[in-house]
C-alpha positions as CSV (number, residue, x, y, z in Angstrom):
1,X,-7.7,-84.8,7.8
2,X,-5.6,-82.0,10.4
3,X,-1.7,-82.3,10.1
4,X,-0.3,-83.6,12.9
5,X,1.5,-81.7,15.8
6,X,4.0,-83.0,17.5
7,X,4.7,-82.7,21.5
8,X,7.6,-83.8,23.4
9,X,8.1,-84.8,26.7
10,X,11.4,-85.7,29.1
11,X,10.7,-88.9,29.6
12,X,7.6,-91.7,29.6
13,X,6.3,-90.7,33.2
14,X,6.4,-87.0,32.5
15,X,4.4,-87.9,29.0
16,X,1.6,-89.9,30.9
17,X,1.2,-86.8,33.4
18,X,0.9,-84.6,30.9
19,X,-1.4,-86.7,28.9
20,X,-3.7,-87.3,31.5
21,X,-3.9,-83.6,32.5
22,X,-4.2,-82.8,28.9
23,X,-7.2,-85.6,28.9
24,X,-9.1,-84.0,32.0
25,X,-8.8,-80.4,30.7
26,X,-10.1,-81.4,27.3
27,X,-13.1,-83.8,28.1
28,X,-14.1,-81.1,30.8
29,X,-14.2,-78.5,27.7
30,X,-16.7,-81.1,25.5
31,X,-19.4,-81.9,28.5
32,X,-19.0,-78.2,29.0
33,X,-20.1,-77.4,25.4
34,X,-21.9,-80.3,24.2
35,X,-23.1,-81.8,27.8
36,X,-21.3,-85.0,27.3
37,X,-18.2,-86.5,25.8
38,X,-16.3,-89.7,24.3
39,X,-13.5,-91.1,24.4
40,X,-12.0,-94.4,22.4
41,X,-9.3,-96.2,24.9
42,X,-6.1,-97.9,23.7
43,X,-4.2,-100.4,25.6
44,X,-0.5,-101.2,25.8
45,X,2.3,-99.8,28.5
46,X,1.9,-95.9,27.5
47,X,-1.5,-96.2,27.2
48,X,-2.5,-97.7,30.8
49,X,-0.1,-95.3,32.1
50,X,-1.8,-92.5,31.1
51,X,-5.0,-93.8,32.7
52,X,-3.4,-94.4,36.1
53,X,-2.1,-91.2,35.8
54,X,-5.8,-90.3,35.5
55,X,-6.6,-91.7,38.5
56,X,-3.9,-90.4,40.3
57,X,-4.7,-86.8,39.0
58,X,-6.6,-84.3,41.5
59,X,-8.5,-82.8,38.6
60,X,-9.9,-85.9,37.7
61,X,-13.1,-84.9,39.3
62,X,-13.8,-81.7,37.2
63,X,-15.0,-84.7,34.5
64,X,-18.2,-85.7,34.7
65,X,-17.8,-89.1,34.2
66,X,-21.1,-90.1,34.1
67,X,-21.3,-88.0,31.3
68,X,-18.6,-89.8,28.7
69,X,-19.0,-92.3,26.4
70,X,-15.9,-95.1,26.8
71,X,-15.1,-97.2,23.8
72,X,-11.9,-99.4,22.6
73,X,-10.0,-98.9,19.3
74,X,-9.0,-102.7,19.7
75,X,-9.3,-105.6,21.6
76,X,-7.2,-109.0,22.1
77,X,-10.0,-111.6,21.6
78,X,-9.7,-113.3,25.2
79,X,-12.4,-114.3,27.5
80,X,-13.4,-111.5,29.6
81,X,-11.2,-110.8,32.8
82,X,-8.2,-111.9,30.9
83,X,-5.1,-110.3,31.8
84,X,-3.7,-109.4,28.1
85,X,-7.1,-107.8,27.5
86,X,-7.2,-104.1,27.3
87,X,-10.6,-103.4,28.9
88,X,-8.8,-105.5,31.9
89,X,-6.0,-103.2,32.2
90,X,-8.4,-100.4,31.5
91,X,-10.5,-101.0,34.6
92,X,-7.6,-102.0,36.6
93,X,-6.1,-98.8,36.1
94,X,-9.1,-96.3,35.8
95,X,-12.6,-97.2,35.2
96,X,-12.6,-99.1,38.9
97,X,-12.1,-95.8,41.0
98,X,-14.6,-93.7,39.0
99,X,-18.5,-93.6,39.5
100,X,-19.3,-94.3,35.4
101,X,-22.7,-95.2,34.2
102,X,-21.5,-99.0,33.1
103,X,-24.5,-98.6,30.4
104,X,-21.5,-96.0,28.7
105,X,-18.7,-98.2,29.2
106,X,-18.9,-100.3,25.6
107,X,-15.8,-102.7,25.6
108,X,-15.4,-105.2,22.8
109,X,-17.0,-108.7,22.9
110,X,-15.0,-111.1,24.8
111,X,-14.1,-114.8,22.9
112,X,-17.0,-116.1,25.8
113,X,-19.6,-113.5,25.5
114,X,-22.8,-114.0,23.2
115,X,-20.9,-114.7,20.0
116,X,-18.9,-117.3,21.2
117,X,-15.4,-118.1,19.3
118,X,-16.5,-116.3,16.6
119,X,-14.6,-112.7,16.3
120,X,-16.0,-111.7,13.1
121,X,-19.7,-111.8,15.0
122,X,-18.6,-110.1,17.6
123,X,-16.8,-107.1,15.1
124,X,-20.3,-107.2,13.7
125,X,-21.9,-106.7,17.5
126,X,-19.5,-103.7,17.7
127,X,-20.1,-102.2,14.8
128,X,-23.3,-102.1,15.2
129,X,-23.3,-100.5,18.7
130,X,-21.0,-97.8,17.4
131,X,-23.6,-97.4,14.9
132,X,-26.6,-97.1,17.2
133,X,-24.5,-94.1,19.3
134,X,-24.2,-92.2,16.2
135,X,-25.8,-89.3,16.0
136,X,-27.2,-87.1,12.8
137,X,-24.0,-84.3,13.2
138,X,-21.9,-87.7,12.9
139,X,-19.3,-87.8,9.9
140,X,-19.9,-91.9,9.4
141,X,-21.0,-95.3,10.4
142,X,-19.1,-94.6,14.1
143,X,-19.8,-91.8,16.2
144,X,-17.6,-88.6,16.1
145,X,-15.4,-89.5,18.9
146,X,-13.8,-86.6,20.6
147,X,-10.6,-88.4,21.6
148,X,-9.5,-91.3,20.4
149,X,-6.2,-92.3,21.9
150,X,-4.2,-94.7,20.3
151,X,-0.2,-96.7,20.9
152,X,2.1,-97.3,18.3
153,X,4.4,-100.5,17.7
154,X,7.9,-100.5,16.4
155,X,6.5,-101.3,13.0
156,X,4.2,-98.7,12.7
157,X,1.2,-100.3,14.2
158,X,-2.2,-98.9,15.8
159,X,-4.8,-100.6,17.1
160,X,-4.6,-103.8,16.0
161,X,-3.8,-102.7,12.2
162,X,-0.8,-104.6,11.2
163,X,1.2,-103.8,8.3
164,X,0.1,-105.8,5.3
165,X,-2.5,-107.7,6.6
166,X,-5.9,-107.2,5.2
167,X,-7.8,-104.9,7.5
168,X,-6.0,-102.1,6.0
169,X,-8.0,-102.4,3.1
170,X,-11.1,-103.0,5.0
171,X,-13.7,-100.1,5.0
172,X,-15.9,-101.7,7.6
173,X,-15.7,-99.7,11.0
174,X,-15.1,-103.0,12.8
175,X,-13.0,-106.1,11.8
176,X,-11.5,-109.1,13.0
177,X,-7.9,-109.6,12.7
178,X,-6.5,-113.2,12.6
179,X,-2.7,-114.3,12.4
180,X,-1.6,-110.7,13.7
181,X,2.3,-111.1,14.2
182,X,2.2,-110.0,17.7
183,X,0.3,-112.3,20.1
184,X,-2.5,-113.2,21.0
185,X,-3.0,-113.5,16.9
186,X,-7.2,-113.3,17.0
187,X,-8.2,-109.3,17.6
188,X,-10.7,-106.9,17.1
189,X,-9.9,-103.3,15.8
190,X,-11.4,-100.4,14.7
191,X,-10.2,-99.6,11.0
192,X,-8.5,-96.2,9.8
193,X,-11.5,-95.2,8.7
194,X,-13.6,-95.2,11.5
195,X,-10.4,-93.8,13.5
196,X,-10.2,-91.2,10.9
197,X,-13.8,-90.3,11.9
198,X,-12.7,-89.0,15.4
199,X,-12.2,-85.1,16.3
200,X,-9.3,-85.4,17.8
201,X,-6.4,-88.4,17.5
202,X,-3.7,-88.9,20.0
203,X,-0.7,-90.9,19.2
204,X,1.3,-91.9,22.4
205,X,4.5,-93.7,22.2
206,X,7.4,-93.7,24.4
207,X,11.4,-95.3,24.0
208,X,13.7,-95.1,21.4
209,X,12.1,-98.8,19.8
210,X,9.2,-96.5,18.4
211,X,11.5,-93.8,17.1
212,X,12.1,-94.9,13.6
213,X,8.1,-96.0,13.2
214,X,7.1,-92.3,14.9
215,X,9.4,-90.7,11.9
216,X,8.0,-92.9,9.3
217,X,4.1,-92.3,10.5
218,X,4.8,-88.5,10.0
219,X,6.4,-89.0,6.5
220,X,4.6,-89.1,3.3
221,X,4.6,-93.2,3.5
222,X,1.1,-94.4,3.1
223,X,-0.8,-96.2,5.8
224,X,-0.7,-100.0,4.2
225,X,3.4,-100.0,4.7
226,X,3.0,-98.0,8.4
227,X,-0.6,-98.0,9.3
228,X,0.2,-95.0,11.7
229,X,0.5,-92.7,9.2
230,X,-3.1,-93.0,8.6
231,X,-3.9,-92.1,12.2
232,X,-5.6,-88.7,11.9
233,X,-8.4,-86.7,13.2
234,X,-10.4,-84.4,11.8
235,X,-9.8,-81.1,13.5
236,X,-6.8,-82.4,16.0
237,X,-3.9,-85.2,15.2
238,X,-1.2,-85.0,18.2
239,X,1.6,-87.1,18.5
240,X,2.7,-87.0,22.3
241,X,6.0,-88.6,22.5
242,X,8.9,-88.6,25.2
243,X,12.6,-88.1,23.6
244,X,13.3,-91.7,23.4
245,X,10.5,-91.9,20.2
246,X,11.3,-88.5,19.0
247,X,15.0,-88.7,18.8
248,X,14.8,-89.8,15.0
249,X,12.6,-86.5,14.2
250,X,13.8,-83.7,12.1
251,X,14.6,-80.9,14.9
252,X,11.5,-78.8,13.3
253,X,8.9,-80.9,13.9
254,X,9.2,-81.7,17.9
255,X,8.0,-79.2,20.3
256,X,8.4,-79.6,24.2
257,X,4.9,-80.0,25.7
C-alpha cells in the first residue's frame, strides 16, 4: 500500500476546486493511456461539492465521459430517488449535465429494486457486478479502480465502515451494514479490501470536527479502531484537506496544494 500524502487547502470551497481540477486532469491522463477510466463516488457535503465543482469546471469536457466507469464506495439503503441517497446527490450534482453511457453508471441496489428489503442480496448483486468489470491485469475480486474517492467522519469513518462493527473484519468486496450509528442504520459499503484494491485513494475532509480523526487515520492506529487508516491505494493515497481538518497535524506532514 503507497504512504499517504497530504495536501492542504484554505478553506472547503478552495479544496472542492482544486479537487475537481485535480479529478479532470487525472481521468483525462487514464483514457489517454488506457482509453478508458473509473472512478468509485463518495457521498457526503465535501464529496458532492467536489462534483458540482465538476460541473462547474470548463475543463470538464477534456473527459471523455462516455469513456469512465462510475461506481459507489457506499450507499444508504433507501428506495431509489431518495434524498439521503448518494447516487441522488450524485446525479443532482454531476452525472445529470454530462452525456454518460447510463450502461457505465453502476449505482448500488436501491431497498425497491430487484432484491427487495433485502441489503445483503443486493451487496451480493454488487459484488458480483464489480466482479464481472474486472479485468485479467485486476489485483482482486473488484476492478482496479483508478480513483476512488472517499469522506471521512469525526470518528474515523469511510464509506459506510464504522468503527467496531463487523464489516471491518469482512473480506467480502461488498457487505451490508445494519445498526450503523449514523442514520439511515441499513447501508451498503465497499470493504477496505476492495478499497485497498484501487490505484489511487482520495481522502477529502473539510472543518475542524474531522481534524482529530484526519491525525489518527495517518497514525500507526489500525483500521478496526479508525477504519480511515486503512484507506490506501496502491500506487497513490492523498489526503486533501482544508486547514480546518488539518490543524491537528504535525507541521511536517501538510503541504499547501
Amino acid at each position: 500500500m503507497s504512504t499517504p500524502e497530504v495536501l492542504v487547502h484554505h478553506d472547503a470551497g478552495l479544496l472542492a476546486k482544486a479537487a475537481a481540477a485535480r479529478l479532470v486532469t487525472r481521468l483525462v491522463d487514464v483514457q489517454a493511456a488506457a482509453g478508458s477510466a473509473s472512478l468509485v463516488l463518495t457521498g457526503g457535503g465535501i464529496g458532492t461539492a467536489v462534483l458540482a465543482e465538476l460541473a462547474a469546471a470548463p475543463a470538464r469536457d477534456a473527459v471523455d465521459w462516455r469513456r469512465l466507469d462510475i461506481w459507489w464506495g457506499d450507499e444508504r439503503f433507501l428506495p431509489a430517488g431518495h434524498p439521503e441517497r448518494n447516487e441522488t446527490g450524485a446525479r443532482k450534482a454531476l452525472l445529470c449535465h454530462l452525456d454518460m453511457d447510463p450502461a457505465r453508471v453502476r449505482a448500488m441496489p436501491a431497498s425497491d429494486g430487484p432484491d427487495g428489503d433485502d441489503p445483503e442480496a443486493a451487496a451480493a448483486r454488487y459484488a458480483a457486478w464489480l466482479a464481472g468489470a474486472t479485468r485479467p491485469e485486476d489485483h482482486g475480486p473488484v476492478p482496479s479502480f483508478d480513483i476512488l474517492m472517499l469522506g471521512i467522519g469525526p470518528e474515523g469513518h469511510v464509506a459506510s465502515l464504522f468503527p467496531g462493527l463487523p464489516a471491518l473484519y469482512d473480506e467480502r468486496p461488498v457487505v451490508a451494514v445494519r445498526g450503523a450509528p449514523k442514520p439511515p442504520p441499513t447501508r451498503l459499503t465497499l470493504t477496505l479490501p476492495a478499497i485497498q484494491c484501487a490505484r489511487e485513494v482520495w481522502v477529502l475532509a473539510a472543518g475542524g470536527e474531522k481534524a482529530g480523526a484526519v491525525r489518527l487515520a495517518l497514525s500507526d492506529v489500525g483500521p478496526v479502531q479508525v477504519p480511515a487508516a486503512g484507506a490506501r491505494g496502491r500506487q497513490r493515497t492523498l489526503f486533501l484537506l482544508d486547514r480546518g481538518a488539518a490543524s491537528r497535524l504535525p507541521p511536517q506532514l501538510g503541504r499547501i496544494g
